[in-house]
N, C-alpha and C positions, 0 to 999 in steps of 0.2 A: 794253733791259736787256742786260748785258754778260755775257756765260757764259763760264766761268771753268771751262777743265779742271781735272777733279778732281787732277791733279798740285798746280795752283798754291794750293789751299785747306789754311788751317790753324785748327785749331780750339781754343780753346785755355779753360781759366780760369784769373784770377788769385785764389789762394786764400792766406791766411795768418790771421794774430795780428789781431784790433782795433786797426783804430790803424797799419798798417805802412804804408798807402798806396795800396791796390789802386783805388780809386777816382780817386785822383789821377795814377794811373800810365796808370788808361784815358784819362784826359785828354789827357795828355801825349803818348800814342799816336795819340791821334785827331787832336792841333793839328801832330802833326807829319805827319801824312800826309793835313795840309790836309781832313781832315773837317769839323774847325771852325775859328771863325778866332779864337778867343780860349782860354785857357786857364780852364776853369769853376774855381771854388774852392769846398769843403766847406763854409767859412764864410760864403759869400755866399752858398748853396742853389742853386748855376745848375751844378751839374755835368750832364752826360747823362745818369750812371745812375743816381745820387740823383735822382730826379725827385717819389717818393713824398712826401707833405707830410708822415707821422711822419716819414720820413728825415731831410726837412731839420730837422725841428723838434727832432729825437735831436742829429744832425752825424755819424750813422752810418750805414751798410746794415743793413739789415734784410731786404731782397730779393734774392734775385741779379736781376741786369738784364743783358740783351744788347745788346752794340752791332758792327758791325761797320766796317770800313776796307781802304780801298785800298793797295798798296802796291806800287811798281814794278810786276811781270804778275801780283801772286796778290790773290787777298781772304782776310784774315783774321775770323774771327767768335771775339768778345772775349767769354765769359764772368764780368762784375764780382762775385763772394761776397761774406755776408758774413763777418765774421771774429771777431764777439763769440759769448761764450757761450751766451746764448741762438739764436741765431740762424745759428749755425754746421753747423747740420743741412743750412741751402738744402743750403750749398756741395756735401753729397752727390748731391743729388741731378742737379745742376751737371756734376760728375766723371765721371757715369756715362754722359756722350753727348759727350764732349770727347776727343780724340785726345792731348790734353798739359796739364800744368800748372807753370805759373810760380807757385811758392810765394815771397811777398813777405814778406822779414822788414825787420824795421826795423833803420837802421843803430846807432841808440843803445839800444833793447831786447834788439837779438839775437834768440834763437830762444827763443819762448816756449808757452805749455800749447797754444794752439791750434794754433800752428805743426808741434807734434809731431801734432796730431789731426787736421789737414788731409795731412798727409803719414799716416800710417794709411791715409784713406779712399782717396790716391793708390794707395798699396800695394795695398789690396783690390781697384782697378778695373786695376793692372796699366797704371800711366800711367806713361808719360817724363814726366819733373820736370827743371826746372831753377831754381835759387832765383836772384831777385835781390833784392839787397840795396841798399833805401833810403833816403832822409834822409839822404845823406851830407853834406851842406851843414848838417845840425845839430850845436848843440854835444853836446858829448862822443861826437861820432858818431865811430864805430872800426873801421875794413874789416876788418883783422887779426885781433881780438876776435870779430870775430861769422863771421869765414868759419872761425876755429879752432873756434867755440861749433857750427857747422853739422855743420864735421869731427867733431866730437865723440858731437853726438847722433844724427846720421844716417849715419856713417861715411866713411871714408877716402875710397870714390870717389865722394864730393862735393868737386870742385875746383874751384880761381878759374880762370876765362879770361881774366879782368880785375884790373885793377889800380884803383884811384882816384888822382888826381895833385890833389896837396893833401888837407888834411882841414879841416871843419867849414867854417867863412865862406870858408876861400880854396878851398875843392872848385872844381877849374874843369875835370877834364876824365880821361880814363878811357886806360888803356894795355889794349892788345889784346895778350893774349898768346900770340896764334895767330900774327900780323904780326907780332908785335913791334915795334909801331907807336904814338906817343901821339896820342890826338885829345882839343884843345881844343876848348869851345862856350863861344862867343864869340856875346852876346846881340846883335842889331842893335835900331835902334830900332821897330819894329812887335812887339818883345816874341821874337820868333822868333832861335834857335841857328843861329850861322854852325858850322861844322865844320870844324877847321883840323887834319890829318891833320901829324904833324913826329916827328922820334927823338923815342928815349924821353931827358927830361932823364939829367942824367948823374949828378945826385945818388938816382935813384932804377930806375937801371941793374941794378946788383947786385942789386937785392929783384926786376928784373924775372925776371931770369934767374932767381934762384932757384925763382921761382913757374913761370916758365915750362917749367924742369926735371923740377919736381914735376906737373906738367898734364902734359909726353910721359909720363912714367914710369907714370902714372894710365893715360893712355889707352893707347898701346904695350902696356901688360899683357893688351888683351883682343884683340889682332890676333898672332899665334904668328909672321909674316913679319916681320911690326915692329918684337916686342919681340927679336927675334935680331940684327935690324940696327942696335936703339940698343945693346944689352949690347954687339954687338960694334963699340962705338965710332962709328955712320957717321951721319954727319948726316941726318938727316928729315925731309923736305921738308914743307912748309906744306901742300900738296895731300895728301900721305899721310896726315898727324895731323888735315887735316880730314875729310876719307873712312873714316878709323878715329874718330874723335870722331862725327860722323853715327850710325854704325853703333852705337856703345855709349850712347849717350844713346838708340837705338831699342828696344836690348835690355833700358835698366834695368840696363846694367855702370857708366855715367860719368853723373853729375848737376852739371853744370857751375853756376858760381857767377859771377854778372855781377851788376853793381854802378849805382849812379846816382842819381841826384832827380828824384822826378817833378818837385815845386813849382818846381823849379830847371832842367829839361828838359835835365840832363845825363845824359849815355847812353843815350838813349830811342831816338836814332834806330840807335846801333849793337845794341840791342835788336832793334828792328824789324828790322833786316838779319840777326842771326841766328838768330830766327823762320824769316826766309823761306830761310835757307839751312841751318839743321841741326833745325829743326822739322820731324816725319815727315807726309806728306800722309797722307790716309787709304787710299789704295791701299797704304800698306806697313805698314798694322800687323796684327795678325790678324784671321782670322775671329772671328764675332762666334756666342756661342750663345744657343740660342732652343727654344723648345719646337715643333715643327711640330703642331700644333691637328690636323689632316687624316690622319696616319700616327700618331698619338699617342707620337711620341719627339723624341729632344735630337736637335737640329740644329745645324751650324756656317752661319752666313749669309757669304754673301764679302760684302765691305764694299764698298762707291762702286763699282759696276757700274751705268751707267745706263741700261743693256738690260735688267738683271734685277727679278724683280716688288719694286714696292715696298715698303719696309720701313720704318717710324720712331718712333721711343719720346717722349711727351709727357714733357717735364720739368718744365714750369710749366705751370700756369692761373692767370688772372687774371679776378674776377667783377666784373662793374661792373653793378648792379640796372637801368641804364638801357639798355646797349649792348649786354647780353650777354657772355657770357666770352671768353679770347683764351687760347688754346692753342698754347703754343712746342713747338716739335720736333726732332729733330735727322733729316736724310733716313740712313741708313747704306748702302741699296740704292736702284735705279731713281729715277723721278723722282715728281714729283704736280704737275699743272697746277692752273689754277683752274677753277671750273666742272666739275671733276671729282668722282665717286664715292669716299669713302675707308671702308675698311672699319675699325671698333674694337675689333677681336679679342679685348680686356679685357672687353668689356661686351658682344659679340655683336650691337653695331646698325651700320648703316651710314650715312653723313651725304653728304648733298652740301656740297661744297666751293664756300666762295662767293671772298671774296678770298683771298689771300697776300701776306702784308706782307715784307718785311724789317725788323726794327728796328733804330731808332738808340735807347735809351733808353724813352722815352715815344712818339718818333714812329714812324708805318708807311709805310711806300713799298712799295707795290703792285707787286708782279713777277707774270708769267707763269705763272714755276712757279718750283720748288726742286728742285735735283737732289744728287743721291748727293752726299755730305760736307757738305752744308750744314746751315743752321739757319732756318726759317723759325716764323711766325708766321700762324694761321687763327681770325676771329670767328666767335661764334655757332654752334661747335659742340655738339648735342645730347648727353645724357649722358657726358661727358668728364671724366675723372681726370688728376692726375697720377699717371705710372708706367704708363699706358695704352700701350696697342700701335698702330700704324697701318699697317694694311699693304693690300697687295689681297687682297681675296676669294678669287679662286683659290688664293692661297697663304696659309692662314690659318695665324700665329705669334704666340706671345707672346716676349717677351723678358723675361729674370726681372725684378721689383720691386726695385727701393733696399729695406734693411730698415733699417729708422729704431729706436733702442733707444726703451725703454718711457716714457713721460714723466714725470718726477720730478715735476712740483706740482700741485697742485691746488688750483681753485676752485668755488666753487655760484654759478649766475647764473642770474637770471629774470628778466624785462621789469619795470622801474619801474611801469609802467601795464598793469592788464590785461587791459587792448584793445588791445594789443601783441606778445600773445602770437603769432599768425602771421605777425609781420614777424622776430620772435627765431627761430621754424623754419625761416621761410627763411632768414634769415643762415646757424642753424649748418648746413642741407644746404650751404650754399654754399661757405664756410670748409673744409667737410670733402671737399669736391672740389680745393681747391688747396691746403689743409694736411694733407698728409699724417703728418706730426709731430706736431699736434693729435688729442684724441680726444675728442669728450662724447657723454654719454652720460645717462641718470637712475639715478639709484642704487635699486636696488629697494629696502636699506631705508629709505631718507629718503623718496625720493620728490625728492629733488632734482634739477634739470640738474648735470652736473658737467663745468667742462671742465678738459682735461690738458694741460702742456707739456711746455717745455721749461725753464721757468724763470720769475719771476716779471716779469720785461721781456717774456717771447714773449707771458704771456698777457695783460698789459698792450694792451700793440701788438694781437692778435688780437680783445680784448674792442673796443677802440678802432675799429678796421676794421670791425666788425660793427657798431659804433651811426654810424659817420659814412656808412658805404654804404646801409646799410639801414635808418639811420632809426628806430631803437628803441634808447631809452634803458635801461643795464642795470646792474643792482641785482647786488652781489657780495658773497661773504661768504664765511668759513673754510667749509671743508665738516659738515655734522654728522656723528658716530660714528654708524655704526650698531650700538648698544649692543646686548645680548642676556638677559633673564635665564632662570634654570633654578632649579632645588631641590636640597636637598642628601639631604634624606628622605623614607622611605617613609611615607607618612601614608594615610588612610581618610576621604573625607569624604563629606556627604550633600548632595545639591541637592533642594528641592522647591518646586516653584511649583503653589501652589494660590488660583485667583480663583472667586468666586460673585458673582456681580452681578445676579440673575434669567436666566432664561433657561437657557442652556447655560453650562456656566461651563468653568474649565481646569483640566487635573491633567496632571502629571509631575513624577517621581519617582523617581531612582535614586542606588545609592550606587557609589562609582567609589573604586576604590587609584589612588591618585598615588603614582611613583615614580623615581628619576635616571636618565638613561642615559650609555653613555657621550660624550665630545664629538663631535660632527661623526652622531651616527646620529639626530639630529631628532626625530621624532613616531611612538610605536606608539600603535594603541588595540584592546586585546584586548576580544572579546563570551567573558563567563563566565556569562551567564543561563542558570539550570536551571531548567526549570519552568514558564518562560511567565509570571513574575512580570513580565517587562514583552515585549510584545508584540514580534516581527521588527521589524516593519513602523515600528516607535518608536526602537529603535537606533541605528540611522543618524542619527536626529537628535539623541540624546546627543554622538555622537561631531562633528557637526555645532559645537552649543553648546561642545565643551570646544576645538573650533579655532578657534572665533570668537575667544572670550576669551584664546588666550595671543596673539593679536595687540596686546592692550595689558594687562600684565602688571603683576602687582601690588606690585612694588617701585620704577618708576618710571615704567609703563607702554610698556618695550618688548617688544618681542616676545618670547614663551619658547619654546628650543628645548631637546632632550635629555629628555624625559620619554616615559614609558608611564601611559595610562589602560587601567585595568582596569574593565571594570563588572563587577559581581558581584551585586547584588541592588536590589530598586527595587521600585514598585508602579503600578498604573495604575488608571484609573476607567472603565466601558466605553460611559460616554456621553461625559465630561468630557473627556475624555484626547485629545490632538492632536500632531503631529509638533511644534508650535511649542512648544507646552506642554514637551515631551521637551526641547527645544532650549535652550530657557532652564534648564531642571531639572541641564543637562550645565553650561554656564555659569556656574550661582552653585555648582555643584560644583566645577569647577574655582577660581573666585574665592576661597573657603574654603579648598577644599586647600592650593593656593599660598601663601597667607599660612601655612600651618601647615607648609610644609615645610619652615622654612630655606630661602626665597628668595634669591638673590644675582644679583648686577649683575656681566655677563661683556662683557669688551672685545675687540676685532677685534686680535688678534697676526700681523706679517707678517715673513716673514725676508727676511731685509738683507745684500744682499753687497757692502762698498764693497771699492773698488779704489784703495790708494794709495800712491805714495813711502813706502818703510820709515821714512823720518824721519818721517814724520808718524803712524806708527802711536800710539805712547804717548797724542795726543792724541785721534786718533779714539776709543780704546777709553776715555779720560773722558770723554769726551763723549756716546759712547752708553751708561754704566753711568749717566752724570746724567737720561739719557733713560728706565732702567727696563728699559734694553737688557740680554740674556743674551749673553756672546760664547759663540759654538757650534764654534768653529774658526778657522785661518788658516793659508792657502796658500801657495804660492811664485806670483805672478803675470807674473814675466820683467819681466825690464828693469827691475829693480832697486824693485819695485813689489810689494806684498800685497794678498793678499783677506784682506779679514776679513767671518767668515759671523757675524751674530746674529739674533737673535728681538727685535724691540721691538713696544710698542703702537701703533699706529694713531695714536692721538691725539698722542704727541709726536711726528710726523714730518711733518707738514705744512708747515715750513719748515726742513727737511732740507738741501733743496739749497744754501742761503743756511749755512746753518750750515755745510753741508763746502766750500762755495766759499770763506769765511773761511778757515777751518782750514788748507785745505792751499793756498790761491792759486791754485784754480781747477784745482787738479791732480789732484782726485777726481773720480769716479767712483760710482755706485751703481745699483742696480737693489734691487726689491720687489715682495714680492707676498705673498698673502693666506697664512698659515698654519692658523689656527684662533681658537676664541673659548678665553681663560679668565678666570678671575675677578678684578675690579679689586679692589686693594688697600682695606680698612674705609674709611680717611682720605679717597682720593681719590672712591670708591663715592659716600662722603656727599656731595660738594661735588656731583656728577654730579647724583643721587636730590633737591636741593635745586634746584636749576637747573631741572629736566625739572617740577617741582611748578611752580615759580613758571611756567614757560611754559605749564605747561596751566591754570592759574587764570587765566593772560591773554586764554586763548584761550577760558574758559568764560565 
């Protein structure tokens, strides 16, 4: 095994848009730094880090995957995201143990919704970014367009260092605008880019200069020596603009823009060289915080010290029902051998350490150990999450959690067969140790499983993954409301259950006020017996009887909340008379009362905050008033973007997501959550009340 000063390690993800190339562009990395010997393709299913079978079977990611490669003295470890809607959470989780990120836009889409939302998550983790831009061997592929659409969205100090020589079918080769140098790749026949370094043509001179003007002026602006010596005129040496470019690409002043095709394996290698020369190792970015577990406060950890105790954050779990799970990590401190002790500072246990793999994709190669700045891979660790801590014992730390937003959709799932039922438990523990995104849970009022995404593809994939690994087939369906009803008045009724059958027979006997409360204060039951006309010892089980029965409720038997029971008078029998007797006598009291109050059928209200491009406002606000939706407000959201707050039902929002991903092209945004109950509208009440009959005559 080759150890690799932490100087020469880079750690990187490629993150962007669905569809921009990030997977084709690890390829192209790896065939050029002779990892593999062929170039894998999407459409033929043989990439590295597409390995998963839904992947190939999509022609998407759906995973992040790691791979790493060699390159002149350093090792890179390759972060692959993905980059679709649904599935664009991995990539956070990806960001948060990478020291840099290559945001890959497409040369003919340009900069699109997830593009901007992968750059966010860069922002929050406080990453150097530099985009490159590819497909440029496509038609209608436009360097100019999408590096001014980059400028645009993400600001001025995102600059070309590149140029592209040709466009579309004749793309054959990339100007350096650090050298001011063009290189041609030039295919030999074993598929492999010869690299022909020559001037820049002369027809495309002047646009180099020009660009090259605007990249000093860019960079110079953050060096106070620099920018004195270009204002006043004097030529800038290539070592000065690269030592100043270094240093602002480390700070988050300059996000440089390089260009190329994977498919086409043009600029991949001038890629890879400046990775390995203006990508920051982990000894220069900052300390890292953490909570010290042992002192109980915020700590700064120094990063890649391989003296100091160990330290390392889980980013991935992988569950395989036969092998056991495989737990990826990133080292930030010290080292972890194999056969060693690691402590899980999340969950408080501690594991021995069997192998350590490195991974290329699917495969593992067994190392030694893993030290500061690296990424490694550990099977058949005991209670392990993702977002888990790793560190040693004597030095016990967390590092904070990814916060993942809430999941917009939902589904109800139960085992097809059910003697199945504890192969569907373990999936979802299982699922819910490497999807952190994912949530189920059982709804207490249905009684249903429910699981959460991200979107109707996550929970596709997620439902799918849980019957192909584990072997239980699973039954889905819309989720049920859980409806509510209550009264609207005060009414007086009587309960009496009296049976004689020889013997000892049964009495109980009370009259009870039924009355509304207001929403959200649930269940009183006042005792008003004066007298002893029914016993202490009996009460209780009035009160008993009248909570049994608002569990299925007499307008379409859901639950009733918001009432007070008064009892106030009643009678008893001093042989006959029994707690159960009392108990039924509370029951067909309440059954009586309820129907004489003005019963009504109340629905689950949740407030709704979308977030969108002001052009699209007009259409969200018809589209939630078609919903039954109340708008409550609307804010200034920055970046030329609105909140809008409203109140809708529960039951039209179950395909929410789908409906604003239309709307606005993937450019909304929303969160929810539970408001209150009130009451469904007569028309719709009925269709509800109609439905809930016909299913319990099926069920009787």
């Amino acid at each position: 095994m080759i150890k690799y000063d932490v100087e020469k390690v880079r750690t990187f993800a490629l993150v962007g848009h669905g569809d921009s190339g990030k997977t084709s562009l690890t390829e192209a990395m790896l065939f050029d730094a002779q990892m593999t010997t062929r170039l894998g393709k999407i459409e033929q299913g043989n990439t590295i880090t597409d390995y998963d079978p839904k992947e190939i079977k999509r022609g998407i990611s759906i995973n992040s995957s790691l791979a790493y490669l060699n390159w002149k003295d350093s090792i890179y470890y390759i972060i692959d995201t993905p980059g679709y809607l649904d599935f664009i959470i991995d990539a956070k989780s990806s960001l948060q143990v990478v020291d840099c990120a290559i945001i890959v836009v497409c040369g003919v889409s340009g900069v699109e919704v997830q593009t901007e939302k992968v750059w966010e998550y860069s922002e929050e983790f406080k990453l150097p970014r530099v985009f490159f831009v590819n497909k440029l061997d496509r038609e209608r592929a436009d360097f100019d367009r999408v590096s001014a659409s980059i400028r645009e969205n993400f600001g001025q100090n995102a600059v070309p260092v590149q140029l592209p020589i040709g466009t579309e079918e004749n793309f054959q080769g990339i100007i350096d605008l650090l050298k001011m140098k063009a290189y041609y790749f030039l295919a030999d026949k074993d598929g492999k880019n010869k690299v022909e370094e020559k001037d820049i043509p002369d027809d495309l001179l002047d646009k180099a200069k020009k660009y090259h003007q605007m990249m000093m002026e860019t960079v110079a602006e953050f060096d106070d020596e620099l920018l004195m010596k270009y204002l006043d005129g004097e030529e800038l040496t290539q070592e000065e603009i690269a030592k100043c470019l270094k240093g602002a690409i480390l700070a988050r002043k300059v996000f440089p823009i390089l260009c190329g095709s994977a498919t086409k394996n043009i600029g991949i290698e001038l890629l890879l060289e400046f990775i390995r020369e203006y990508f920051p190792n982990p000894i220069e970015l900052p300390d890292i915080s953490a909570r010290d577990l042992k002192e109980q406060k915020d700590i700064q950890v120094k990063r890649a010290l391989d003296n100091a105790p160990f330290t390392a954050l889980v980013f991935k779990t992988i569950t395989d029902p036969y092998v056991g799970n495989l737990t990826y990590f990133r080292v930030f401190s010290g080292e972890l051998s194999a056969d060693a002790q690691v402590y899980n500072s999340s969950q408080d246990i501690e594991n021995k350490v069997g192998k350590i793999f490195r991974m290329q994709g699917k495969d593992q190669t067994p190392i030694s150990k893993v030290s500061a700045g690296e990424i490694g891979a550990i099977a058949k660790l005991k209670k392990i999450n993702t977002g888990d801590t790793l560190c040693d014992k004597e030095f016990p730390i967390v590092f904070p959690k990814v916060e993942y937003p809430e999941p917009i959709m939902r589904l109800a799932i139960s085992p097809k067969s059910k003697g199945d039922e504890d192969k569907l438990s373990i999936a979802i523990n299982r699922i819910q140790e490497e999807e952190p995104s994912i949530k189920i849970y059982r709804d207490e009022d249905t009684g249903q499983t429910i699981i959460a995404g991200m979107g109707e593809s996550h929970l596709d994939v997620v439902i799918e993954t849980m019957e192909t690994k584990f072997g239980v087939e699973i039954e889905k369906s819309t989720p049920k409301i859980g409806y509510k009803e209550t009264i609207r008045k005060k009414v007086q009724a009587e309960g009496k259950y009296k049976r004689q059958s020889g013997g000892r027979g049964q009495y109980g006997h009370c009259f009870v006020e039924f009355e509304p409360l207001e929403r959200g204060k649930g269940f009183e039951f006042v005792d008003k017996i004066v007298g002893g006309v029914i016993p202490k010892q009996y009460r209780p089980a009035v009160e008993k009887g009248i909570v049994e029965a608002m569990k299925n409720g007499v307008v379409a038997g859901y639950p009733t909340i918001d009432i007070r029971a008064t009892l106030y008078d009643g009678s008893y029998h001093t042989v006959d008379s029994s707690e159960m007797a009392f108990k039924v006598a509370g029951s067909l009291a309440f059954k009586k009362g309820a129907a004489m109050a003005d019963p009504i059928l109340l629905e689950p209200i949740y407030d709704l905050e979308v977030i969108v491009p002001k052009e699209y406002m007009g259409d969200i606000i018809g589209d939630l008033n078609s919903k039954r939706g109340r708008i409550m407000g609307m804010d200034e959201a920055g970046k030329g973007k609105q909140n809008i707050k409203a109140q809708v039902p529960l039951a039209e929002m179950f395909r929410y997501s789908i409906d604003l991903r239309s709307i606005t092209q993937g450019r909304g945004t929303f969160t929810m959550r539970f408001s209150h109950y009130e009451e469904v509208p007569p028309q719709i009440a009925q269709e509800i009340i109609e439905k809930a009959k016909k299913e319990n005559d099926s069920e009787s």
